[in-house]
C-alpha positions in Angstrom: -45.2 36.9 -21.3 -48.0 34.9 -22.5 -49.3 31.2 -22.7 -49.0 31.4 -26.5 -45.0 32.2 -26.4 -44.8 28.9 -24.6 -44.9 29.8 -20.8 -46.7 29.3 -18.0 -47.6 32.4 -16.9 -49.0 30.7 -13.6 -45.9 28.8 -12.5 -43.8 31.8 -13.6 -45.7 33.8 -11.0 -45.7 31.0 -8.5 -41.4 30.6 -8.7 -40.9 34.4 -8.2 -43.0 34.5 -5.6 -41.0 31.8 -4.5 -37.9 34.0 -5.1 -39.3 36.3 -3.1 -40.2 34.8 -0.1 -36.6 33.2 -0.1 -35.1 36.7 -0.2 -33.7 36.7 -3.5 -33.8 40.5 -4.8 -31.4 41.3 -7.5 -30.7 38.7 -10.8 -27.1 38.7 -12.2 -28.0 41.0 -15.7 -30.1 43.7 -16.0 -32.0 41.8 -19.2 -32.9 38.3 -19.5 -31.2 35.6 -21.4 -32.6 33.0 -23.7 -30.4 30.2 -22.4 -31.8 27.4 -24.0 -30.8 29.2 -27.8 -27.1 29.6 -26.0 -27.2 25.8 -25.4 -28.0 25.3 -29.1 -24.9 27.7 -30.1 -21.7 25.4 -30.8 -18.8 26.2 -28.3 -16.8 28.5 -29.1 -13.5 26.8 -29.5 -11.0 27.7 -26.7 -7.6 29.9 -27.6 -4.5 28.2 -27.8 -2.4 28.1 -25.1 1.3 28.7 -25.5 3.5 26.9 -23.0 5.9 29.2 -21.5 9.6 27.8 -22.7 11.6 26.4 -19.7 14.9 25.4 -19.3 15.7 21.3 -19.8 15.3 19.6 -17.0 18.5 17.3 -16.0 18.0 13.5 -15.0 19.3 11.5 -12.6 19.0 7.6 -13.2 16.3 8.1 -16.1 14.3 10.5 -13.4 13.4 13.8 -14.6 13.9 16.4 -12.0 12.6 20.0 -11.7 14.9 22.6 -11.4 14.6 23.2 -7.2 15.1 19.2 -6.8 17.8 19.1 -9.3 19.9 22.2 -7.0 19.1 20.0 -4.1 20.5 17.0 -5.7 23.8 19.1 -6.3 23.8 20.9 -2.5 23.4 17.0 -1.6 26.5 15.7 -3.6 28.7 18.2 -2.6 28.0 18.3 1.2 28.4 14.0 0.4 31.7 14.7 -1.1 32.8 16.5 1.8 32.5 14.0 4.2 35.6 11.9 4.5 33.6 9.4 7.7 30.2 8.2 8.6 30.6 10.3 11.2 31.0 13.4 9.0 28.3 12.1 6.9 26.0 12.2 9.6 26.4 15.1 10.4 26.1 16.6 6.4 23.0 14.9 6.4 21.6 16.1 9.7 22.3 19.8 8.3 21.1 19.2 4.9 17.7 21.1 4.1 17.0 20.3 0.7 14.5 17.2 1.3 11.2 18.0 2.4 10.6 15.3 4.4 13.0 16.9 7.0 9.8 19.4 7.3 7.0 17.3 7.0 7.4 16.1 10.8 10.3 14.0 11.2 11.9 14.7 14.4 15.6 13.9 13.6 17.7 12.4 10.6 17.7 8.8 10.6 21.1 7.7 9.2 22.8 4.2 9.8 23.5 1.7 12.4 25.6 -1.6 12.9 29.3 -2.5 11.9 30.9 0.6 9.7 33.3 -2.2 8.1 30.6 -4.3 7.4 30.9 -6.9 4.4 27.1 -6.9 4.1 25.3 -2.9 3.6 21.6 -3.1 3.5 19.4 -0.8 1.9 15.7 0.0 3.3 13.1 2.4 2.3 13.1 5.1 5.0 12.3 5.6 8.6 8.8 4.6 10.4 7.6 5.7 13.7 9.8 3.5 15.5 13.1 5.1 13.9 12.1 8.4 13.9 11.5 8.2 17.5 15.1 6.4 18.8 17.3 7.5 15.5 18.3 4.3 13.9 17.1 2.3 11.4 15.1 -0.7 11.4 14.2 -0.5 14.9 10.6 -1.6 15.0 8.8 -4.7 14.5 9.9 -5.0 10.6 13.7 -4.6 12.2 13.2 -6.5 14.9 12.1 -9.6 12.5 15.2 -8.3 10.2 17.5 -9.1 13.0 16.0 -12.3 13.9 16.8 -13.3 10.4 20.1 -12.0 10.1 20.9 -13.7 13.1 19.6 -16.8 11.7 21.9 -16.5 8.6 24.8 -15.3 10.9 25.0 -11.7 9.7 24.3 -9.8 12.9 27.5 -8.5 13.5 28.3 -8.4 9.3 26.0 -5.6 8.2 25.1 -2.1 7.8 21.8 -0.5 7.6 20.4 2.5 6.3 17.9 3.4 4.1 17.4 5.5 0.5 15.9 8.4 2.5 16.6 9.5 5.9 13.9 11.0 7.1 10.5 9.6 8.0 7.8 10.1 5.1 4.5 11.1 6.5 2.1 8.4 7.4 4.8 6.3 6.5 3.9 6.2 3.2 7.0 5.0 0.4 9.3 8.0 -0.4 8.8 9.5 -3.7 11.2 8.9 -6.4 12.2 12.5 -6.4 13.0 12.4 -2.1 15.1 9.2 -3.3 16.7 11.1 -6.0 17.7 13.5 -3.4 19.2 11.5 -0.5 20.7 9.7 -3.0 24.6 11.3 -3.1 24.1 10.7 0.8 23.5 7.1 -0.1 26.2 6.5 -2.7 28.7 8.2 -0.8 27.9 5.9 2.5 28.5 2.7 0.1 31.6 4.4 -1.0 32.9 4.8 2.5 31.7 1.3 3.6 33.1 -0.9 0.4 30.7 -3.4 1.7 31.1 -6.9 -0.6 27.6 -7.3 -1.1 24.3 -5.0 -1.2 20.7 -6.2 0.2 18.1 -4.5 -1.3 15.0 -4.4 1.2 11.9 -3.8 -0.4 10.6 -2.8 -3.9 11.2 1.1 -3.5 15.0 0.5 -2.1 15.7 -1.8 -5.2 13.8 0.3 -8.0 15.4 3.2 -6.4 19.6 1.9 -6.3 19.0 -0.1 -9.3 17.4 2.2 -11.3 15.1 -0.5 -12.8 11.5 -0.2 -12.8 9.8 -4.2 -12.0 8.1 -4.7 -9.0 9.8 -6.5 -6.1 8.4 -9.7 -6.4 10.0 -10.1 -9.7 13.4 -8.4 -8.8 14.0 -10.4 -5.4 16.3 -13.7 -5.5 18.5 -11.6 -8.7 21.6 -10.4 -8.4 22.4 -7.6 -10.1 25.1 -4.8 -10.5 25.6 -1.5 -8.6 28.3 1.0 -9.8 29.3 4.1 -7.6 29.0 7.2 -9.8 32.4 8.0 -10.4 32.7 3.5 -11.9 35.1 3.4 -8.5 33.0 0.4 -7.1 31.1 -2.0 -8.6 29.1 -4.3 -6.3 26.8 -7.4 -6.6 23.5 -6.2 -5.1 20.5 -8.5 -4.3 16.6 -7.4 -4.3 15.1 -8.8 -1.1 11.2 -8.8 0.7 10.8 -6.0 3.0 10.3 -7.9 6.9 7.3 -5.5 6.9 5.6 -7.8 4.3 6.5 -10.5 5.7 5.1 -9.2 8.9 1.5 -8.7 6.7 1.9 -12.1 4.6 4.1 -14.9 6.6 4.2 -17.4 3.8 6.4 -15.0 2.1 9.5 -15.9 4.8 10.6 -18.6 3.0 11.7 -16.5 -0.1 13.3 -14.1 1.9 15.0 -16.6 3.8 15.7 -18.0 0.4 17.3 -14.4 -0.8 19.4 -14.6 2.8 20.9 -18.2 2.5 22.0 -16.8 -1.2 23.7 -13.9 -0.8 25.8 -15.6 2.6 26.8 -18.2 0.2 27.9 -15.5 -2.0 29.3 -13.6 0.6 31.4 -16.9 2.1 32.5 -17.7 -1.5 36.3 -17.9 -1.5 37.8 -14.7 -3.9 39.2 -15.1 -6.9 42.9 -14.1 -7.6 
C-alpha cells in the first residue's frame, strides 16, 4: 500500500495494531475486497419467489380462517350440536381443546350464569381475572356495576350472561377475531337453547363479533339490529351496548348506557303482536 493509491499507510498500521491488541487474528476471506466498488455495483435484483399453492381458505362471517382454525370451528359445531342443555353445553365446552386460550393460562372455562329462561341474553367479550378465578361471568367490578344497572332497569332476575369466548385472554387483552370465530357454534347454540326475546351486546368486540359488522362501538350502541341463528331458526332483535368496564374508566358515558337499558326494557315490555 502506498500514500499515492490513496491510503494512509500510518493509520492503516495504527487500526491493525489496534486489531491486534483487541485479539482479532483471522479476517473473513483469505483476499481483500474493494467494498466501496461493490457499493457502486447496482443490486442484483432478487429471484422471484413462487408462493407455494394452498387450498382456499373457508370464511365464517366474512372472516378468513386458516385451515387448523377452520377444523376447530367444525370440532366446535358439532360438539355444540350435541348438546341438547346448558348443562351439556357446559360441559362440550369445558372438553373442547380447539381454542388456544384454554392454554394460554385460564384456569377453567367460563360459560354462563343467571336465569336459563331468560327473556334478556347478554353478550360480553370474555372472562377477566375475576371470572377466571370463581367461573362465572361478569363477576368483577365491570359485573358488579352491570348488575347494579340491571337492577336499576329491573332485569336482574330476566337475563343471561355469557360471553363470545370462554376463556380468559391473556392480560386480558380483547379476544381475536379468530378465538371469537371459534367459540362461536358454542355461542349460537347457547342462544338457540335460551330463545331469549332480546340480545345485549356488551362492548365493541361482542357486537362486531355477533353482528358481523365492522363500526366501532360508539357508533353501533343505542341500534337495534338483527341476529339470525345459522340454520334462519331464530331471528332476534339485538342491541350494541357500552361495556361497564368503560364506564368504570369514563363515568360520563353512564348515561348512554343507561339510555341503551331503558330502550331495550321498553322493547322487551312491548305487548306482542298477533
Amino acid at each position: 500500500m502506498s500514500e499515492a493509491a490513496g491510503f494512509d499507510t500510518r493509520a492503516v498500521e495504527s487500526l491493525l495494531a489496534f486489531w491486534a491488541d483487541a485479539g482479532v487474528d483471522a479476517a473473513f476471506e483469505d483476499a481483500p475486497v474493494d467494498r466501496l466498488a461493490e457499493r457502486a455495483r447496482p443490486p442484483r435484483p432478487a429471484p422471484p419467489v413462487l408462493a407455494p399453492a394452498t387450498p382456499a381458505r373457508p370464511a365464517v362471517g366474512g372472516l378468513s380462517l386458516s385451515p387448523d382454525v377452520s377444523a376447530a370451528v367444525a370440532d366446535a359445531r358439532a360438539l355444540a350440536a350435541g348438546a341438547a342443555d346448558l348443562e351439556a353445553l357446559a360441559a362440550a365446552i369445558a372438553a373442547f381443546d380447539g381454542c388456544g386460550l384454554k392454554f394460554e393460562g385460564a384456569k377453567q372455562a367460563v360459560f354462563a350464569r343467571g336465569n336459563p329462561t331468560a327473556p334478556v341474553m347478554i353478550v360480553g367479550e370474555g372472562p377477566g381475572a375475576e371470572e377466571d378465578r370463581e367461573g362465572a361471568p361478569f363477576v368483577g367490578r365491570a359485573g358488579q356495576l352491570l348488575d347494579k344497572m340491571l337492577a336499576a332497569a329491573g332485569l336482574t332476575d330476566r337475563v343471561f350472561i355469557t360471553n363470545t369466548v370462554f376463556w380468559r385472554p391473556p392480560g386480558n387483552r380483547t379476544p381475536s377475531p379468530a378465538e371469537q370465530a371459534v367459540c362461536a357454534p358454542f355461542l349460537d347454540r347457547a342462544i338457540t337453547l335460551v330463545a331469549p326475546r332480546v340480545l345485549l351486546l356488551v362492548g365493541g368486540a361482542s357486537a362486531k363479533s355477533v353482528l358481523q359488522r365492522g363500526e366501532g362501538i360508539l357508533t353501533l350502541r343505542g341500534r337495534w339490529f338483527d341476529w339470525r341463528s345459522a340454520d334462519g331458526a331464530l331471528d332476534i332483535p339485538a342491541l350494541p351496548t357500552l361495556h361497564p368496564a368503560f364506564l368504570l374508566r369514563q363515568p360520563v358515558a353512564k348515561k348512554k348506557a343507561w339510555q341503551d337499558l331503558l330502550t331495550l326494557v321498553e322493547r322487551l315490555d312491548r305487548p306482542e303482536r298477533r
